[in-house]
Z-matrix of the N, CA and C atoms (Angstrom, degrees):
N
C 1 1.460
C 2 1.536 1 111.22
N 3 1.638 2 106.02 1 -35.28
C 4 1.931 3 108.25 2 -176.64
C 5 1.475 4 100.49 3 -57.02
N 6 1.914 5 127.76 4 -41.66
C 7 1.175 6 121.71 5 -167.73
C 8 1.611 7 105.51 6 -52.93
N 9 1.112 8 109.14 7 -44.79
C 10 1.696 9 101.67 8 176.21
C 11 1.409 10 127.13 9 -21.66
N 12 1.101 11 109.76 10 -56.38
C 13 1.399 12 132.11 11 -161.34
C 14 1.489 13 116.31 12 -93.83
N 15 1.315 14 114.75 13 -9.89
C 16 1.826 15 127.28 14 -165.09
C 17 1.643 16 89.29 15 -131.69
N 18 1.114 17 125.45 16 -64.44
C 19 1.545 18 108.10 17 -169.51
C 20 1.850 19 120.05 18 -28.58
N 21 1.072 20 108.79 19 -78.32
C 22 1.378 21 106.61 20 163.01
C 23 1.295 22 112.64 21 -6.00
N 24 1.715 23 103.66 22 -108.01
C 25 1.577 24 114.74 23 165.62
C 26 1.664 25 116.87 24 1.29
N 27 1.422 26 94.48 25 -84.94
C 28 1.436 27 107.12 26 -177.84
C 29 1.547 28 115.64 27 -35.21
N 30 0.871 29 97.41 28 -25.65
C 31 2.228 30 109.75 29 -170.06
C 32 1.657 31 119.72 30 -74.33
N 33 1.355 32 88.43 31 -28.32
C 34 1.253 33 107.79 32 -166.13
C 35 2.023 34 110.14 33 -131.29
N 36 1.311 35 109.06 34 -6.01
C 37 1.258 36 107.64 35 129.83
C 38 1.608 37 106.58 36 126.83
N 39 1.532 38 95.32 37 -16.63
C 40 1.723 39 117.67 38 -178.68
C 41 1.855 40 122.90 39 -82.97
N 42 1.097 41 112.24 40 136.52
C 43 1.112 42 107.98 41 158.85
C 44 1.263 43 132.37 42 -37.05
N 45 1.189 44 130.99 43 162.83
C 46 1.949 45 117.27 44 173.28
C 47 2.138 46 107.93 45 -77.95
N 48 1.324 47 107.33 46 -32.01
C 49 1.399 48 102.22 47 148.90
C 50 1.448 49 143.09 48 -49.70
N 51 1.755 50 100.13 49 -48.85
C 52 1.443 51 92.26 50 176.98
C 53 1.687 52 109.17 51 -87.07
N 54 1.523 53 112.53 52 -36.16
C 55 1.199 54 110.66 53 170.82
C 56 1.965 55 110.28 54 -38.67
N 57 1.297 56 116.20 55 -47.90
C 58 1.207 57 116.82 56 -160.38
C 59 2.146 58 89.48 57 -77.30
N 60 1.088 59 109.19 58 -51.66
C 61 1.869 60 90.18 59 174.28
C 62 1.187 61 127.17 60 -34.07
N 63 1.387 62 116.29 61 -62.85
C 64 1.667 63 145.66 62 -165.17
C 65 1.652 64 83.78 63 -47.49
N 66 1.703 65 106.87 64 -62.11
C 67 1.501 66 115.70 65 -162.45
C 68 1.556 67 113.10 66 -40.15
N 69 1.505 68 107.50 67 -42.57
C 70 1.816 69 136.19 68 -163.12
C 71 1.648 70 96.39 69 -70.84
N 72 1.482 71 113.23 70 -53.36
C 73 1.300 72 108.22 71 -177.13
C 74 1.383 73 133.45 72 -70.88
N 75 1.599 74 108.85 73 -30.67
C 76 1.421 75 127.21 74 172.81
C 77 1.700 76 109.95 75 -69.30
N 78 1.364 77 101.42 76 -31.75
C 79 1.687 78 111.40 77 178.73
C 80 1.858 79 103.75 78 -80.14
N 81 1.085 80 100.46 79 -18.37
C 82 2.166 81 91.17 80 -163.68
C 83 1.638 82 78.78 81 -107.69
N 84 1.298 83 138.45 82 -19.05
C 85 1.396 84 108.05 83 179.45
C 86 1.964 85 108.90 84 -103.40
N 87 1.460 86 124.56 85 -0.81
C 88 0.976 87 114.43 86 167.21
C 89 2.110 88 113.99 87 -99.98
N 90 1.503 89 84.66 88 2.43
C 91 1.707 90 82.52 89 156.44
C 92 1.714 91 117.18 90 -97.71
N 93 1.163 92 101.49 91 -20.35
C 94 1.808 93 102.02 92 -174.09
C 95 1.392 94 95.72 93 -82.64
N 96 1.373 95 125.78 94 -42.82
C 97 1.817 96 122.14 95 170.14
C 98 1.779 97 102.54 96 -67.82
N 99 1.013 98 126.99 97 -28.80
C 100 1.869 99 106.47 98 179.04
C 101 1.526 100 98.82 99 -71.09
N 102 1.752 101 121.47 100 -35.63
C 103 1.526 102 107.57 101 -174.61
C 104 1.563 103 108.06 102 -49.89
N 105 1.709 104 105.91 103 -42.52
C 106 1.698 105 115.16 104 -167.59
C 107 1.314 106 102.08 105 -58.73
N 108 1.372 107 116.44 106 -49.40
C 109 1.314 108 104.55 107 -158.64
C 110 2.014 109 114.40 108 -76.41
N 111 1.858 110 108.31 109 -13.17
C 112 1.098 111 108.89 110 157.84
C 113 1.230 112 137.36 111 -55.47
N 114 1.603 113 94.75 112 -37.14
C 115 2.145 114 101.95 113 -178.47
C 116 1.851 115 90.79 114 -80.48
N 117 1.015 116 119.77 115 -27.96
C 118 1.525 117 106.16 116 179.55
C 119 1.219 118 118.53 117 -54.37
N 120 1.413 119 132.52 118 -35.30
C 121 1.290 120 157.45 119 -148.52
C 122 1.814 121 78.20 120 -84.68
N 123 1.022 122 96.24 121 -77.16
C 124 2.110 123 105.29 122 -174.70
C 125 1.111 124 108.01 123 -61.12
N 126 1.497 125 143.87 124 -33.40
C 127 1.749 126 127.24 125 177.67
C 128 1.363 127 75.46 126 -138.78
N 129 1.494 128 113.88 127 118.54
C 130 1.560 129 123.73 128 162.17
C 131 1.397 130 111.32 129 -86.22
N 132 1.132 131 117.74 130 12.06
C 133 1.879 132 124.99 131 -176.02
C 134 1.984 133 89.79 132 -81.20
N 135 1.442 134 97.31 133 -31.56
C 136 1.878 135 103.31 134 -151.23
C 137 1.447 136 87.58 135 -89.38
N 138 1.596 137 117.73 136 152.39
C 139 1.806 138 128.86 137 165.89
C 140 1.262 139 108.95 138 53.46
N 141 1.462 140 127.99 139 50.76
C 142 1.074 141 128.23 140 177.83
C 143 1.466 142 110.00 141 -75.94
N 144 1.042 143 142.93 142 1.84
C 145 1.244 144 138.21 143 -172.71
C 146 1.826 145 111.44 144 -155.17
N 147 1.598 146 114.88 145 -5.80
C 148 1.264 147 111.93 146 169.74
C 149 1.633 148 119.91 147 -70.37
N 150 1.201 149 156.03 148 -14.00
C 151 0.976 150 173.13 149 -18.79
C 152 1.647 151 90.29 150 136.34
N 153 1.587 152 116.33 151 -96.71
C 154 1.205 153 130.43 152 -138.14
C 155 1.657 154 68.96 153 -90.36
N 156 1.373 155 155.41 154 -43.99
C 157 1.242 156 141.37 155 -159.05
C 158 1.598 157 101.38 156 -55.44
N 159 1.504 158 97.25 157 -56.91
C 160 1.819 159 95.71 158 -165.47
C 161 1.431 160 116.97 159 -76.36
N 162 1.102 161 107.82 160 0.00
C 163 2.127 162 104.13 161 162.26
C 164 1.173 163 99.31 162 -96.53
N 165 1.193 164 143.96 163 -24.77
C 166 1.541 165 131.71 164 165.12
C 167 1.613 166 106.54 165 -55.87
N 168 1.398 167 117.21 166 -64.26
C 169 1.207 168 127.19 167 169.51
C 170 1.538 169 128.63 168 -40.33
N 171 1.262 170 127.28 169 -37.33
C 172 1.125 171 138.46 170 165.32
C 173 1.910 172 112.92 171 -74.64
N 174 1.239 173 76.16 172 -45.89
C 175 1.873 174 82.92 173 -175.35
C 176 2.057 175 101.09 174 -45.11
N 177 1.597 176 87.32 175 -51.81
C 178 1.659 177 92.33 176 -151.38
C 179 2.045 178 94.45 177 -69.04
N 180 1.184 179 102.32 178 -19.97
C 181 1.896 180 105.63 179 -177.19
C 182 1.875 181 99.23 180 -63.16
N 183 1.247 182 91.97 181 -50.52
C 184 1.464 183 106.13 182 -172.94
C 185 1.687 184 131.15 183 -63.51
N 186 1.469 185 93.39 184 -51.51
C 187 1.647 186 103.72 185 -175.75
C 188 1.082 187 104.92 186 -100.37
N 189 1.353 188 129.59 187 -36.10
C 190 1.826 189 129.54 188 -169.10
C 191 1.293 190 96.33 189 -69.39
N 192 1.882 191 117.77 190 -60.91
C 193 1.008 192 121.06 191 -122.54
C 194 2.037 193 76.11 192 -87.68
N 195 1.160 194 139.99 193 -20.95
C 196 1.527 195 126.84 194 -172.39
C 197 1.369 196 102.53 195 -99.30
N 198 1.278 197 106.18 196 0.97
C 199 1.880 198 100.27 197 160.73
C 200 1.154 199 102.04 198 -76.59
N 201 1.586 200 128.77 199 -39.55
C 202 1.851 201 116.42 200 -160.74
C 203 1.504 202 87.66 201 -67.90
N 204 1.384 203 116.98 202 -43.74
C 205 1.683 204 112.78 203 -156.24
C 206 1.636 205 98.84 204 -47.72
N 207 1.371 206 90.93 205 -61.72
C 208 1.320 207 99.53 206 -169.90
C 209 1.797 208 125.51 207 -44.08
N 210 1.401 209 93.61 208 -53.74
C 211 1.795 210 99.73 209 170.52
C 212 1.856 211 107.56 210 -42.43
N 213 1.618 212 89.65 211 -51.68
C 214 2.153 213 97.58 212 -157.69
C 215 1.399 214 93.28 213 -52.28
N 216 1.232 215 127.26 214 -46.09
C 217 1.715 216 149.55 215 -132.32
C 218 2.060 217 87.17 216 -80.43
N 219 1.608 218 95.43 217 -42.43
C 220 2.107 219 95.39 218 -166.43
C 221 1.736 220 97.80 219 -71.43
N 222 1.530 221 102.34 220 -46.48
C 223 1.203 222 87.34 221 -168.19
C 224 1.240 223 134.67 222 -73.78
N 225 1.892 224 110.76 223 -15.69
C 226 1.316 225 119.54 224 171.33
C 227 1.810 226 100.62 225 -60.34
N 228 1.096 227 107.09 226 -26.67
C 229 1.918 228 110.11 227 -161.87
C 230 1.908 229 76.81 228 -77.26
N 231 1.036 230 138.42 229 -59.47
C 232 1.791 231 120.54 230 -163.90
C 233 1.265 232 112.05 231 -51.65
């Protein structure tokens, strides 16, 4: 049943703590950008650039930043 909860994590390089933070922050800042991108929808003057900013932003937290892990993580293992 523990694999449940650590596999993930483990895969990608985090504890089930930090895995579970990262998770909290990526989740509370792509709900505060869906509110933006809702009032955008109704005054397109407003969040013209929060939208496409915070998937760039997330992307690069997410994919860039667990490629370095990942690279630092092989070569410490050689």
């Amino acid at each position: 049943m523990q694999r449940l909860f650590t596999q993930h994590p483990k895969e990608v390089g985090e504890s089930y703590g930090e895995h579970m933070m990262a998770a909290f922050s990526f989740g509370g800042t792509m709900f505060l950008t869906s509110i933006a991108c809702l009032l955008h929808g109704i005054f397109p003057f407003l969040f013209t650039r929060t939208g496409s900013r915070c998937v760039t932003n997330l992307h690069d937290r997410m994919v860039v930043n667990r490629s370095r892990v990942t690279n630092t993580q092989n070569i410490s293992a050689e």
